[in-house]
C-alpha positions in Angstrom: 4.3 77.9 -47.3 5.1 78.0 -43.4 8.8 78.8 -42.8 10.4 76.3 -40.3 9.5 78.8 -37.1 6.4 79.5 -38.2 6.1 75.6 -38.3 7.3 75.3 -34.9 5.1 78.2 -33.4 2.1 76.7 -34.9 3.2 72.8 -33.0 4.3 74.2 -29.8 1.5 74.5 -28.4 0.0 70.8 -29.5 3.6 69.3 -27.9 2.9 70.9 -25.0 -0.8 69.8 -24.5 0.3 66.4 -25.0 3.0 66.7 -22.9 0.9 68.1 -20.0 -2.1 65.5 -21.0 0.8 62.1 -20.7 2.4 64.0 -17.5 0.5 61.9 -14.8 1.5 58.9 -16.7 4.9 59.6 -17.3 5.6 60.1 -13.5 3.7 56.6 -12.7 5.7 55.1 -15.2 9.2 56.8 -13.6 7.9 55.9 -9.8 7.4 52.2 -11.4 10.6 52.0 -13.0 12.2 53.3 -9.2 10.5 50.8 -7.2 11.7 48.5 -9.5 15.2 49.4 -9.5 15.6 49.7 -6.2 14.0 46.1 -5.7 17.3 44.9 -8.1 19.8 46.5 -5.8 18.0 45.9 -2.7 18.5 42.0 -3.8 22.2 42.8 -5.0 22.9 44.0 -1.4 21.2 41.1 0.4 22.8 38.5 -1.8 26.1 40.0 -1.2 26.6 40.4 -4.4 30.5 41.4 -5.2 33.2 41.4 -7.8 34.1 37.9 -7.7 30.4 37.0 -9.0 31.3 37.9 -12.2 34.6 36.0 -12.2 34.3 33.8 -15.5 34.2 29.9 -14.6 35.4 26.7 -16.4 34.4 23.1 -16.8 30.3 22.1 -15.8 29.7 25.0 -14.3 29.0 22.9 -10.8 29.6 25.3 -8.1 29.4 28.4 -10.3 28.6 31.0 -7.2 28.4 33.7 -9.8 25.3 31.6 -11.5 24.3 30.9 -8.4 23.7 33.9 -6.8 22.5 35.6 -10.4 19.4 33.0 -10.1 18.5 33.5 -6.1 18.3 37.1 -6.9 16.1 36.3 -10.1 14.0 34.4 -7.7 13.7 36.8 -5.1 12.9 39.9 -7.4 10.1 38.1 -9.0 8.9 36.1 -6.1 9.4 32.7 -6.7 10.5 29.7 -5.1 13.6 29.3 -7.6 15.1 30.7 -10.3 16.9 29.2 -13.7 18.5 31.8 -15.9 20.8 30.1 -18.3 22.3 31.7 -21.7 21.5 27.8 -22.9 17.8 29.0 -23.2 17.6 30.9 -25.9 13.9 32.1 -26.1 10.6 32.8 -24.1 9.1 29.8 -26.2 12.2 27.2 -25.3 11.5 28.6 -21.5 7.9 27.9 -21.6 9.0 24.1 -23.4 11.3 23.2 -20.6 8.5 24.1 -17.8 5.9 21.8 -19.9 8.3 18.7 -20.8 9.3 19.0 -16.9 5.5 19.1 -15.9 4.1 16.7 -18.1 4.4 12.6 -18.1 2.9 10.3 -20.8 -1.5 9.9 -19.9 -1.1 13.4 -18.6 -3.3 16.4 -20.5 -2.5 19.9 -21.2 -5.2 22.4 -21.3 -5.1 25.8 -22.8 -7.8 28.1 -21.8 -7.1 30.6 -23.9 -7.8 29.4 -27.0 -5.2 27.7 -29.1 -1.0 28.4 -27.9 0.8 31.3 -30.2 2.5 29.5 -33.2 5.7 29.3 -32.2 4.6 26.6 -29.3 2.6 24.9 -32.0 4.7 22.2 -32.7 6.2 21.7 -29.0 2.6 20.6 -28.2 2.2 18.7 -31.4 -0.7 20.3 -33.2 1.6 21.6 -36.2 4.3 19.7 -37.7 5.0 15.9 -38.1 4.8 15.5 -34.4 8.7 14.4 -33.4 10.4 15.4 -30.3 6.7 17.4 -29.1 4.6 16.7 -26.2 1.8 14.7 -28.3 4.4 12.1 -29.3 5.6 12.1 -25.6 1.6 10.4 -24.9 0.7 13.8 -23.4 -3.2 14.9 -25.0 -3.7 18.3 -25.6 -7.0 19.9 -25.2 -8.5 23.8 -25.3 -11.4 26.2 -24.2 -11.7 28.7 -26.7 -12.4 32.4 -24.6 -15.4 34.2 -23.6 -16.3 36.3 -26.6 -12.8 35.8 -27.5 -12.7 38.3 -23.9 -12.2 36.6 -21.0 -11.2 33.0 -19.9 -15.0 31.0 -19.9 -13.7 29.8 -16.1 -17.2 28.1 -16.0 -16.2 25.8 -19.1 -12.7 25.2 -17.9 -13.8 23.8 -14.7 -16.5 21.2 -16.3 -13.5 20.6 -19.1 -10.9 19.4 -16.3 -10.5 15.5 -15.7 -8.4 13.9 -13.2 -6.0 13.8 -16.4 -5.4 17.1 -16.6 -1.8 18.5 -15.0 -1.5 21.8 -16.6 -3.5 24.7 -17.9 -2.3 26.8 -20.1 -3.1 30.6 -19.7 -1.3 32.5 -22.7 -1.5 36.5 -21.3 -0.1 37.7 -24.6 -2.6 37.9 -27.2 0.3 36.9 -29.7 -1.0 37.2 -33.3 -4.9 37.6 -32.1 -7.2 40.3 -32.5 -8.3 39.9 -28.4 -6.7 42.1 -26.0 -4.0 41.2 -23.6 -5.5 39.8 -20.5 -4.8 41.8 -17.6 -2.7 40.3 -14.3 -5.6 40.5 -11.8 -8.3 38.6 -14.5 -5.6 35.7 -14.4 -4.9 35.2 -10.7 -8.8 35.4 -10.2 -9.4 32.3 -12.9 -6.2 30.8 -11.6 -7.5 31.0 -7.4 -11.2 29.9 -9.1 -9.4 26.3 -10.3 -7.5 25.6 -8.0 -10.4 25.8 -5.1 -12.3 23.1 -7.3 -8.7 21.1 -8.7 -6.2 21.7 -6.4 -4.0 18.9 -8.2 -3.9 21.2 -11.4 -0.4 23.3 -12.1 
């Protein structure tokens, strides 16, 4: 029986292997995690961000320069035209049901091309559940192109698969409950630049 230094002696050794094996990584990771942070306060700074941001407001909210400014820096940190951050949304999924019941009109289709949306969006299309309140009783069809060898998006497919009909494509990075791997950044904007040059009209 090892006594607890013996114990120790014997996994030195193999922690500090591994430690010197995950170094590179862990610095990567670190310099990522800088950058990062000094993009935050960079955007704090230019937004003037100060005390009074974080006054608590009353009523509607209308004029709420604390929200405000909270959702320009949002924007600007993650480069996009606008930002909406709201403790009213309460989840990635009601996020992602907003952006689709404000894209999509009755006639209009939805396309996922990555095979079939994570569960929990399931019944905010309309293809689980009695159908009330989703997207399919709204008049908007749902259609989707199942992956490459459950790999890659089949961009090839997805292009023949779009009509004039079509207003959004669906591109779920995550592989939720799947077996697939998650789909890397650079795979997506590629398959999203390839639609766009054929179906400009497509969001």
């Amino acid at each position: 029986m090892f006594s607890e230094l013996t114990h120790y002696e014997t996994l030195r050794p193999l922690i500090d292997r591994a430690e010197e094996q995950i170094a590179p990584y862990v610095k990567k990771a670190q310099e990522v995690a800088e950058y990062n942070q000094f993009r935050v306060l960079d955007a704090f700074r230019r937004h003037k961000v100060s005390d009074f941001h974080f006054m608590p407001s009353t009523g509607y909210g209308y004029n709420d320069e604390g929200r405000d400014t909270l959702e320009r820096i949002y924007a600007d940190v993650f480069g996009a035209e606008a930002g909406l951050c709201r403790p009213q949304i309460i989840s990635g999924t009601h996020a992602i049901g907003i952006a689709l019941f404000g894209l999509l009109l009755p006639g209009d289709e939805l396309l996922y091309i990555t095979g079939k949306p994570y569960d929990t969006l399931e019944e905010i299309v309309g293809i689980r559940g009695d159908g009330r309140g989703s997207l399919k009783e709204l008049g908007v069809h749902y259609d989707v192109v199942e992956m490459k060898n459950a790999e890659t998006i089949d961009v090839p497919v997805v292009l023949e698969r779009i009509t004039p009909q079509t207003k959004v494509v669906g591109i779920q990075r995550s592989k939720g409950y799947a077996t697939r791997r998650s789909l890397p950044v650079n795979e997506i904007g590629e398959a999203i630049a390839a639609i766009k040059a054929v179906h400009p009209h497509v969001l």
